[in-house]
C-alpha positions as CSV (number, residue, x, y, z in Angstrom):
1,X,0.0,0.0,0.0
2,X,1.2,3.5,-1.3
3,X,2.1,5.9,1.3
4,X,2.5,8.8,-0.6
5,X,0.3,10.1,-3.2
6,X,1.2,9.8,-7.2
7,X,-0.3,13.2,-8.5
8,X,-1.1,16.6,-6.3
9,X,-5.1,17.5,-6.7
10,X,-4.7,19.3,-9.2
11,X,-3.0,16.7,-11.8
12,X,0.6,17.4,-11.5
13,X,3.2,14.9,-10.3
14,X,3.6,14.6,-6.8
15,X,7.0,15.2,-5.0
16,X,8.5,17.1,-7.3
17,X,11.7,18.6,-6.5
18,X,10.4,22.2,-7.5
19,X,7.2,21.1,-4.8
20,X,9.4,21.6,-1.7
21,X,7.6,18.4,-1.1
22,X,10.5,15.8,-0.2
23,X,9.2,11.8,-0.2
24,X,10.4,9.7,2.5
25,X,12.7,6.7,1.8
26,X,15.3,4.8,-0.1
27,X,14.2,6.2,-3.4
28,X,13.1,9.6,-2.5
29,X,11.6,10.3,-5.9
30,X,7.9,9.7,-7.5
31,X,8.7,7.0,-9.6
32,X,5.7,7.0,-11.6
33,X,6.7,10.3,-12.6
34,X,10.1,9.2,-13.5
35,X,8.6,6.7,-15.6
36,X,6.7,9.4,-17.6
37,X,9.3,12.3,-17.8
38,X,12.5,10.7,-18.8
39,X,12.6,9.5,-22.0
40,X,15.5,7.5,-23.3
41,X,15.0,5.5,-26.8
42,X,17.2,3.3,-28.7
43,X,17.1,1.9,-31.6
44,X,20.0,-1.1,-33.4
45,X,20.5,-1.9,-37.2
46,X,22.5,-4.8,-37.8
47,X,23.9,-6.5,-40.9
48,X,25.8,-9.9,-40.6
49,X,26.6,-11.9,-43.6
50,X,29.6,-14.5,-44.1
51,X,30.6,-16.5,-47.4
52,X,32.6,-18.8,-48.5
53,X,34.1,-19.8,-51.7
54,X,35.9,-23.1,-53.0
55,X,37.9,-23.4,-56.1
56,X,39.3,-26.7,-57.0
57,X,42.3,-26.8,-59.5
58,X,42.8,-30.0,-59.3
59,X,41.2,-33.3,-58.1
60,X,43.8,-33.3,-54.9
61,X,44.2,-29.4,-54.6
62,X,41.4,-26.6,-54.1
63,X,41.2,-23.2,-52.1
64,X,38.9,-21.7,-50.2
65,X,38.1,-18.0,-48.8
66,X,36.2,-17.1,-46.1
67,X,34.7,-13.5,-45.6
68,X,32.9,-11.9,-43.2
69,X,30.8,-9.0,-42.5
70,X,29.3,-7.6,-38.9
71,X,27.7,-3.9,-39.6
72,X,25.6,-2.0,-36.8
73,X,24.0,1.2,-36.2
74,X,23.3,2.2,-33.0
75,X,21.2,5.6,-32.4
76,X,20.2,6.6,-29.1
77,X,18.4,9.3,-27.6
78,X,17.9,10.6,-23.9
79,X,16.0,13.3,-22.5
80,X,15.9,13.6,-19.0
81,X,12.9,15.8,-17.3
82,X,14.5,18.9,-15.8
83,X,11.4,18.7,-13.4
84,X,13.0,15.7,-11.9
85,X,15.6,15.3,-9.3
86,X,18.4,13.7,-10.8
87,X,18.1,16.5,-13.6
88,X,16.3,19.7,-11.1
89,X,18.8,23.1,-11.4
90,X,20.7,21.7,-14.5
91,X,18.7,23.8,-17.2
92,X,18.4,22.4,-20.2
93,X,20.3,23.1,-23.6
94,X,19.9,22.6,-27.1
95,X,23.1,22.2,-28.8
96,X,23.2,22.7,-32.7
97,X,21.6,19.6,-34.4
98,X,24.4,17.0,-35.4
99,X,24.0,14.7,-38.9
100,X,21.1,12.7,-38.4
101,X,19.4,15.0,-36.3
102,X,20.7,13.6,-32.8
103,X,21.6,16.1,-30.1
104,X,23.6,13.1,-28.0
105,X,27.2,14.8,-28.9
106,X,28.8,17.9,-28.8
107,X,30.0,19.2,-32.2
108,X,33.2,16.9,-33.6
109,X,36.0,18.0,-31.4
110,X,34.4,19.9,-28.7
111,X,34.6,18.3,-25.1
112,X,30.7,17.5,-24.0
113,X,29.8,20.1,-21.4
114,X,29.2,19.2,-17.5
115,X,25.5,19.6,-16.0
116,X,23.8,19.8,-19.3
117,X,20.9,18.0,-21.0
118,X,21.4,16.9,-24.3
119,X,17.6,17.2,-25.6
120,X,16.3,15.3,-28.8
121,X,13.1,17.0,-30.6
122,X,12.8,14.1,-33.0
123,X,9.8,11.6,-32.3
């Protein structure tokens, strides 16, 4: 049995760090809420393919090549709520869009910045 409420009365997420509200316990966070706000999505793309090839040249003498393949493509995405504790006071920043329209890196040779939220506005 729930000791602590999910939503306020009027609709918003309970124990929120913005509340002043703080919620008892080991995890000390409105889970539900975590489950709603933070969004991380990932999705793979993976090619494997091997072959083989045989060439006799004689009865008692053949070759054979082997060749493999294992391509992947891994995008990822990761927003995380700035209404929620792990995330409260960090502000969140829009970096320019990379190739592909991810906002997971910093521009190519720029170090990624400290307390800052990467946000992606794709679906």
């Amino acid at each position: 049995m729930p000791l602590n409420p999910i939503y306020n009365p009027d609709g918003s997420y309970y124990g929120l760090p913005a509340s002043g509200v703080v919620i008892p316990g080991d995890l000390s966070q409105n889970v539900i809420a975590n489950s709603n706000l933070i969004v991380s999505k990932t999705t793979t793309n993976q090619l494997v393919g091997n072959l083989a090839l045989t060439y006799k040249f004689s009865k008692d003498f053949s070759a054979r090549v082997f060749g493999g393949l294992d391509y992947r493509v891994i995008n990822s995405s990761f927003f995380g709520d700035p209404r929620m504790s792990n995330y409260f006071n960090m502000g969140a920043k829009k970096p320019p869009p990379q190739p592909g329209g991810l906002f997971l890196r910093p521009p190519a040779g720029q170090i990624p910045a400290k307390n800052v939220i990467y946000a992606d506005t794709r679906n």
